[in-house]
C-alpha positions as a printed NumPy array, in Angstrom:
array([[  0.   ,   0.   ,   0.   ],
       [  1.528,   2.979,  -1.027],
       [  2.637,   5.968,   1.499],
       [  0.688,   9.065,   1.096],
       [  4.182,  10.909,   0.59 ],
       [  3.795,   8.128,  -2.475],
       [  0.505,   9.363,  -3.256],
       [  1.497,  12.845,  -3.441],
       [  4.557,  11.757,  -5.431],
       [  2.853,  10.271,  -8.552],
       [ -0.041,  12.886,  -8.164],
       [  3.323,  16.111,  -8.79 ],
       [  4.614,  13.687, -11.993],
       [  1.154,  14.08 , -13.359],
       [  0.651,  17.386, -12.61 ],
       [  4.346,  18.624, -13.955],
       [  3.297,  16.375, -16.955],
       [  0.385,  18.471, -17.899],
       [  1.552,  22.011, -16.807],
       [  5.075,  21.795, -17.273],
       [  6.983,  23.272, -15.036],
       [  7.195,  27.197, -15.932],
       [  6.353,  29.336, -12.709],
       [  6.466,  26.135, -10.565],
       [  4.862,  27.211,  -6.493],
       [  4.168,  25.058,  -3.561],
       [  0.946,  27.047,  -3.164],
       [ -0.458,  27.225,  -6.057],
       [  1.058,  23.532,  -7.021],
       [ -1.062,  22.186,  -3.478],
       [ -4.303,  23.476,  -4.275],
       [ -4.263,  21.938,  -7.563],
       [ -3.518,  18.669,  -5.998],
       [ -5.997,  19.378,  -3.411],
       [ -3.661,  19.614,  -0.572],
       [ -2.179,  22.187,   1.227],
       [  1.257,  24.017,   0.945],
       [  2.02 ,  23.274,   4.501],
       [  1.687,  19.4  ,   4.214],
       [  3.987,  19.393,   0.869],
       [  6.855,  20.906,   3.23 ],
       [  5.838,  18.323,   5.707],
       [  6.674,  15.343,   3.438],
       [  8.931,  17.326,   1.135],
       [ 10.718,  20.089,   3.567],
       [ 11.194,  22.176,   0.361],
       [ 10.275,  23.087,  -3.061],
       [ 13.963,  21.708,  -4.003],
       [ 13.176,  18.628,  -1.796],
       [  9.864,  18.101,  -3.898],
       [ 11.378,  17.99 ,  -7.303],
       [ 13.929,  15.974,  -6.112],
       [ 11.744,  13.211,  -4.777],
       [  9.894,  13.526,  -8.554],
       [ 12.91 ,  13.381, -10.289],
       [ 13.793,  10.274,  -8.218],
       [ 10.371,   8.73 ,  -8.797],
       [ 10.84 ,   9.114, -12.576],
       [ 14.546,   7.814, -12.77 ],
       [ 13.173,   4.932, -11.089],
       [  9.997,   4.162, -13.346],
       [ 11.95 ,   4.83 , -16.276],
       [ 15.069,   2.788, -15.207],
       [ 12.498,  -0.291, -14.892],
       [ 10.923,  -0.049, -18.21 ],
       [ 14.048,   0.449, -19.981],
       [ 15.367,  -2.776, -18.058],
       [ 12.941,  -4.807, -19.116],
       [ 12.898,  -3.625, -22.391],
       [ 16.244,  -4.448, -22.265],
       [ 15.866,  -7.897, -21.246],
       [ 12.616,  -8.792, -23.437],
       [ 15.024,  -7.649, -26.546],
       [ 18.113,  -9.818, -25.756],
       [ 18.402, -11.983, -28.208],
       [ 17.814,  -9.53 , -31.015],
       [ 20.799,  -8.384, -32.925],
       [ 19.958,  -4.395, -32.959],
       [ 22.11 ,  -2.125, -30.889],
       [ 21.418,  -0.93 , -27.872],
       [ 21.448,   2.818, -28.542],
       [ 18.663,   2.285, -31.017],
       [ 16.536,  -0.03 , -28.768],
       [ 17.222,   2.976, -26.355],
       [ 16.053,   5.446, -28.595],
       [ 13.231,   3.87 , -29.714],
       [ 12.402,   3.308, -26.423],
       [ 12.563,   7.034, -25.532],
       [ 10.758,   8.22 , -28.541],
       [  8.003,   5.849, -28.23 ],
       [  4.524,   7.958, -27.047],
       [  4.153,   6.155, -23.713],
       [  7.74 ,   7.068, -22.853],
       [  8.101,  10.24 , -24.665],
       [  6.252,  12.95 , -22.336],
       [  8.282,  11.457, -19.164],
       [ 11.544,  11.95 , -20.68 ],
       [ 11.155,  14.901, -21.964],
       [ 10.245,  16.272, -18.352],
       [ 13.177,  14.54 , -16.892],
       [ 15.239,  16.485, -19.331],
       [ 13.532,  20.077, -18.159],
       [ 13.79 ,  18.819, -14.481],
       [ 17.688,  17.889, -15.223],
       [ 18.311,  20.911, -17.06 ],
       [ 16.951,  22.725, -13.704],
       [ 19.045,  20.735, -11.553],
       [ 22.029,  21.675, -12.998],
       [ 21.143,  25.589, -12.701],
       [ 21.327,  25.11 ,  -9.245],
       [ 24.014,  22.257,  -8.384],
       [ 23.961,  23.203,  -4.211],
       [ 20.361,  21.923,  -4.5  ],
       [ 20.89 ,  19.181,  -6.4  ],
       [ 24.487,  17.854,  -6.441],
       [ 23.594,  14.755,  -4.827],
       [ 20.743,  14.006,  -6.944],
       [ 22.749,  14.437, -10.027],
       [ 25.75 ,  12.671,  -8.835],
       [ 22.753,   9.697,  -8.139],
       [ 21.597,  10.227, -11.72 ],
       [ 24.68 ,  10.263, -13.587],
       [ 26.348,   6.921, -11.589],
       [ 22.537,   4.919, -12.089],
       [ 22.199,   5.964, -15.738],
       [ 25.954,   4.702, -16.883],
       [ 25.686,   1.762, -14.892],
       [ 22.358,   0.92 , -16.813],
       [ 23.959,   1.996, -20.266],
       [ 27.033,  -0.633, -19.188],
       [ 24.304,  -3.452, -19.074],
       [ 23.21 ,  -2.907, -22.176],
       [ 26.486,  -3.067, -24.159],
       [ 28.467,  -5.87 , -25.022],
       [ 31.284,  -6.715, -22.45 ],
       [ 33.85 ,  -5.865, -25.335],
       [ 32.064,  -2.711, -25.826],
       [ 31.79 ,  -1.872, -22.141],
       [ 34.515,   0.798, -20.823],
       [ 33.783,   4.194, -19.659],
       [ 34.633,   5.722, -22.392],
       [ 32.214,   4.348, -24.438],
       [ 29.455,   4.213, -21.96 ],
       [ 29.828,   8.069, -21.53 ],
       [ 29.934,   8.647, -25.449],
       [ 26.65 ,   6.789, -26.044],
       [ 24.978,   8.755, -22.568],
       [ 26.511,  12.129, -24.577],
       [ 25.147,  11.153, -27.983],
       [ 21.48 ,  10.543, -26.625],
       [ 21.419,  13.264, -24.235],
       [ 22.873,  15.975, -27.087],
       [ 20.185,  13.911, -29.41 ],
       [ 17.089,  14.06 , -26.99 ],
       [ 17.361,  17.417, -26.559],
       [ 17.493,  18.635, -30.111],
       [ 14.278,  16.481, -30.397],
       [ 12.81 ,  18.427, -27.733],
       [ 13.812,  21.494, -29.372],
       [ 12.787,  21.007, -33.203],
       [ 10.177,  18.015, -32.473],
       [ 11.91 ,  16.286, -35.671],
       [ 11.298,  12.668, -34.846],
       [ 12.83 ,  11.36 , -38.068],
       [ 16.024,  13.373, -38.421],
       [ 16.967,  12.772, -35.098],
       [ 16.6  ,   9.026, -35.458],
       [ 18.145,   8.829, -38.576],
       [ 21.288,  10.645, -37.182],
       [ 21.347,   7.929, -34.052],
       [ 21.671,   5.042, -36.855],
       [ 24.468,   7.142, -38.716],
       [ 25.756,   7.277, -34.853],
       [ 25.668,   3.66 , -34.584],
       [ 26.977,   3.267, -38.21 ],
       [ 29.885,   5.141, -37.694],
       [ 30.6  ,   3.206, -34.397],
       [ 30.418,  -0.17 , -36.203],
       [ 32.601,   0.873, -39.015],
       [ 35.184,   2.322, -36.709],
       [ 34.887,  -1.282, -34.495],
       [ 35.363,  -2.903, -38.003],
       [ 38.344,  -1.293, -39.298],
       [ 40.375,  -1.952, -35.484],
       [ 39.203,  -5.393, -36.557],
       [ 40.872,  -5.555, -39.817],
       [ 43.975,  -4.289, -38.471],
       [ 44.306,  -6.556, -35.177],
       [ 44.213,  -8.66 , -38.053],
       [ 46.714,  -8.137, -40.444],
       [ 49.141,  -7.174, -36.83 ],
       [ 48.739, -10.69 , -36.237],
       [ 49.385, -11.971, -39.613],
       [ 51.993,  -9.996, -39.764],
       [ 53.447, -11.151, -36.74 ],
       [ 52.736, -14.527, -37.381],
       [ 54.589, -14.051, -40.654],
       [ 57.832, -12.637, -38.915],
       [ 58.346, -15.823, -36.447],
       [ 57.58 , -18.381, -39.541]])
C-alpha cells in the first residue's frame, strides 16, 4: 500500500506532466492537488526537496521499463542505442523523458540543491547503459559517449520536435561506431598476420 508521501509523489509527476513546469509554487502547485502548501513541506521540507523526490520517482519508473525492455530484446541483434532510442521516442515514454530532461536541465542551474541528486543520476544511468552493451564494448569511455550522444540527441528532439532526423542521425551514430569497431578489426588482423609471418 503505497505511502501518502507516495501518493502525493505520482499525483506532482502528473501534474508537472500536464503544466510543465514554468512558474512552478508550492501554493499554487497544493491546491491543484488538493492539498495544502504546509503538508507538501511536511513530506517534502522544500520546493527543491519536492522535485527531487519527482525526479527520483521518474529515474526509477523509467530505469524499470528500460530494463525490461532491455531484457525482453536480448536476443535480437539491434544495438542498444537504437533499442534505447526507440524506447525514448516511443509515445508512452516520450512525455516522461522529456520532463526529466527540463527537471535535469533545472538541476544543474542550481548544483547546491541538487548535487547529490545528479551525482545519483549520472552513476545509475551509466551503470544501466554498461548493461546494455556488449562486455567488449563496455569501458567508460564508451558508456559516456553513447549517454553524450542521446542526451545531445534528446534534446534537439525536444527542441525542433523532428522525430525522423533525429533518429536517422542515431543510426548514422551507430553506423559510424560499427565501421570504426570494423576497421580496429581488420587491423588486429593483419598485426597478427603480420606477426605470425615474422616468427615463420
Amino acid at each position: 500500500m503505497q505511502t501518502r508521501k507516495e501518493i502525493l509523489t505520482d499525483e506532482l509527476v502528473g501534474y508537472l506532466l500536464e503544466h510543465g513546469l514554468s512558474d512552478l509554487s508550492l501554493r499554487p502547485l497544493a491546491d491543484a492537488l488538493g492539498t495544502s502548501a504546509r503538508l507538501l513541506i511536511y513530506h517534502f521540507e522544500s520546493k527543491e526537496g519536492l522535485l527531487t523526490e519527482v525526479l527520483d520517482s521518474m529515474q526509477t519508473r523509467l530505469r524499470m521499463s528500460l530494463g525490461g525492455m532491455i531484457e525482453r530484446r536480448a536476443a535480437q541483434s539491434e544495438r542498444p542505442l537504437k533499442l534505447f532510442w526507440d524506447w525514448a521516442i516511443a509515445d508512452e515514454n516520450y512525455p516522461y523523458l522529456k520532463l526529466l530532461y527540463e527537471l535535469q536541465i533545472l538541476a544543474v542551474q542550481n548544483p547546491a540543491a541538487y548535487g547529490q541528486y545528479l551525482q545519483r543520476n549520472a552513476s545509475s544511468w551509466s551503470e544501466l547503459i554498461a548493461t546494455a552493451l556488449p562486455e567488449t564494448e563496455r569501458t567508460p569511455a564508451m558508456v559516456t559517449l553513447l549517454g553524450a550522444v542521446f542526451d545531445g540527441l534528446f534534446l534537439e528532439l525536444m527542441s525542433t520536435g523532428d522525430r525522423k532526423r533525429t533518429t536517422q542521425a542515431v543510426q548514422q551514430f551507430i553506423r559510424l561506431v560499427d565501421e570504426a569497431r570494423d576497421a580496429r578489426l581488420v587491423v588486429r588482423k593483419k598485426t597478427a598476420k603480420a606477426s605470425n609471418t615474422k616468427r615463420g
